[in-house]
C-alpha positions in Angstrom: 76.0 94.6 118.2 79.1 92.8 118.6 80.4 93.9 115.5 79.9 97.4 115.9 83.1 98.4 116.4 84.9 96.6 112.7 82.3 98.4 111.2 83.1 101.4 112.6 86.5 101.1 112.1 85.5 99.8 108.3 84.0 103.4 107.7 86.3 105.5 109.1 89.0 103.4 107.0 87.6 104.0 103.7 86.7 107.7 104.2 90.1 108.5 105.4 91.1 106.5 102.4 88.5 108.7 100.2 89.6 111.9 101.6 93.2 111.2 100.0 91.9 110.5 97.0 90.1 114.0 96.7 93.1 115.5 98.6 95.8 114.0 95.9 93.1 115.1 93.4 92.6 118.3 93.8 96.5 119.1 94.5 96.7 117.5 91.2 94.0 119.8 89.5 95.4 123.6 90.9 97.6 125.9 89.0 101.1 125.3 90.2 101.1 129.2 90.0 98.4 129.6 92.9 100.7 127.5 95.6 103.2 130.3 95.5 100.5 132.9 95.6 98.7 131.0 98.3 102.4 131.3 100.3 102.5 127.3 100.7 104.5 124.8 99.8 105.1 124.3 95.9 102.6 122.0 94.2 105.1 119.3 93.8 105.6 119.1 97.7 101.8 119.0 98.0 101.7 116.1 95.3 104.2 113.8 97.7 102.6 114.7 100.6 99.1 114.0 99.7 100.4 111.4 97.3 102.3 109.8 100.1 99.6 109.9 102.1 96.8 108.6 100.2 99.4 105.3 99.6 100.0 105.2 103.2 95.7 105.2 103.9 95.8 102.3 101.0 98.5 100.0 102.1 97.6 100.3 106.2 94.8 100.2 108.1 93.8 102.0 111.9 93.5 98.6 113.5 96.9 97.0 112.1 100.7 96.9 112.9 100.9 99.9 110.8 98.4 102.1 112.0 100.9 105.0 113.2 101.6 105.1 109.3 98.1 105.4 108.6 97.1 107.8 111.1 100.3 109.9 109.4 99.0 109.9 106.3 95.0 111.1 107.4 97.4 113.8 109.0 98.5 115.2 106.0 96.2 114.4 103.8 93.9 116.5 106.4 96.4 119.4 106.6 96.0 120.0 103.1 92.1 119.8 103.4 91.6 121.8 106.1 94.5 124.5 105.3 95.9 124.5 101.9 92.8 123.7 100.0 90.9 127.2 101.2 93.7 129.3 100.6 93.9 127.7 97.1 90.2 128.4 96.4 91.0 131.8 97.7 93.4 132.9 96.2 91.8 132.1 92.4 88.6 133.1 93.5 90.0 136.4 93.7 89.1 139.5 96.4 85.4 139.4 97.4 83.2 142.9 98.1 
């Protein structure tokens, strides 16, 4: 029990650390076409964000000196998750019935 709470803080590292990966990954598999549709940033912008990001979830961790810079990048990397991603799949997907 003692060390609950590194392996706690282990998991919540790597998924953070997995959700930029799929983040930067999917940003990097739209149509550049569908962010303008989408009325969001252009693709590049999503690329450095989520790029950015996902370098700042590998080079600090939660528990460190740099864990405002890591916290930072979960923050965009989950902005683009949680907003851009649906509107992207929306907008492709096309009107539903």
């Amino acid at each position: 029990m003692e060390y609950l709470d590194f392996w706690v803080l282990f998991f919540v590292h790597y998924a953070g650390l997995f959700t930029g990966v799929f983040a930067f990954a999917h940003a990097l598999s739209q149509r550049a076409d569908a962010y303008t549709a989408a009325e969001r940033l252009t693709k590049p912008a999503w690329l450095g964000i989520t790029g950015g990001g996902t370098f700042a979830l590998l080079l600090f961790h939660l528990y460190g000196a740099g864990g405002m810079f890591w916290l930072a990048g979960l923050v965009a990397v989950t902005v683009y998750i949680v907003d851009v991603r649906p509107r992207l799949i929306e907008v492709q997907r096309g009107p539903r019935w």
